[in-house]
N, C-alpha and C positions, 0 to 999 in steps of 0.2 A: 810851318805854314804850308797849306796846299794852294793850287791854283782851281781855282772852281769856274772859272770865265768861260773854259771850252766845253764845259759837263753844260753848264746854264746855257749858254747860246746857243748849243745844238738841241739839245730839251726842247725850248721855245721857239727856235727855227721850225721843227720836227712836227710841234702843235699847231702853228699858227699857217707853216706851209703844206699841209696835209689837204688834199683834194677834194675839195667839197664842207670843207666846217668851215673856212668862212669865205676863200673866193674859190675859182675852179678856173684855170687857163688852159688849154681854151674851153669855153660851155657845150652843152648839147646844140645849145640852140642861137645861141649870142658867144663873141668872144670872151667875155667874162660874167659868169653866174656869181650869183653871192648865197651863199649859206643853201645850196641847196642839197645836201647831203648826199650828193650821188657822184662815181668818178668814171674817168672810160683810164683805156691804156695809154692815149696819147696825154693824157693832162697826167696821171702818174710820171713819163716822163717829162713832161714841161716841167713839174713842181719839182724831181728829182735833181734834174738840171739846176733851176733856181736855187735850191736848198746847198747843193756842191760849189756854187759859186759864190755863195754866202757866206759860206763855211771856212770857205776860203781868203776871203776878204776880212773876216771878222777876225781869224784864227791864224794866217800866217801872213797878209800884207800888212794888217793894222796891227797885228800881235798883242790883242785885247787881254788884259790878265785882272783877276779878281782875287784878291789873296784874303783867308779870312783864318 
């Protein structure tokens, strides 16, 4: 049996927190844009930040496992 929980939730961390496909913290122009497909440096680091504390929570506080 493998564990696939930490392959899968970083995958989909990876997609859904990425800068600009669907929100963007902070915006050009507002604190939060939605789907605008564009990113600067500082939101790269925001989402980066997010995405590590995520990863963290899902993968070594909660100790999320998916065995298949």
């Amino acid at each position: 049996m493998k564990d696939w929980a930490a392959l899968i939730i970083a995958v989909a961390l990876f997609a859904f927190l990425t800068p600009g496909v669907i929100f963007q913290m902070p915006g050009k122009n507002r604190p939060i844009d939605f789907v605008n497909m564009k990113t600067s440096l500082v939101s790269i680091l925001v989402h980066a930040i997010i995405y590590g504390l995520l990863l963290i929570l899902f993968l070594v506080i909660l100790r999320v496992h998916l065995y298949v």
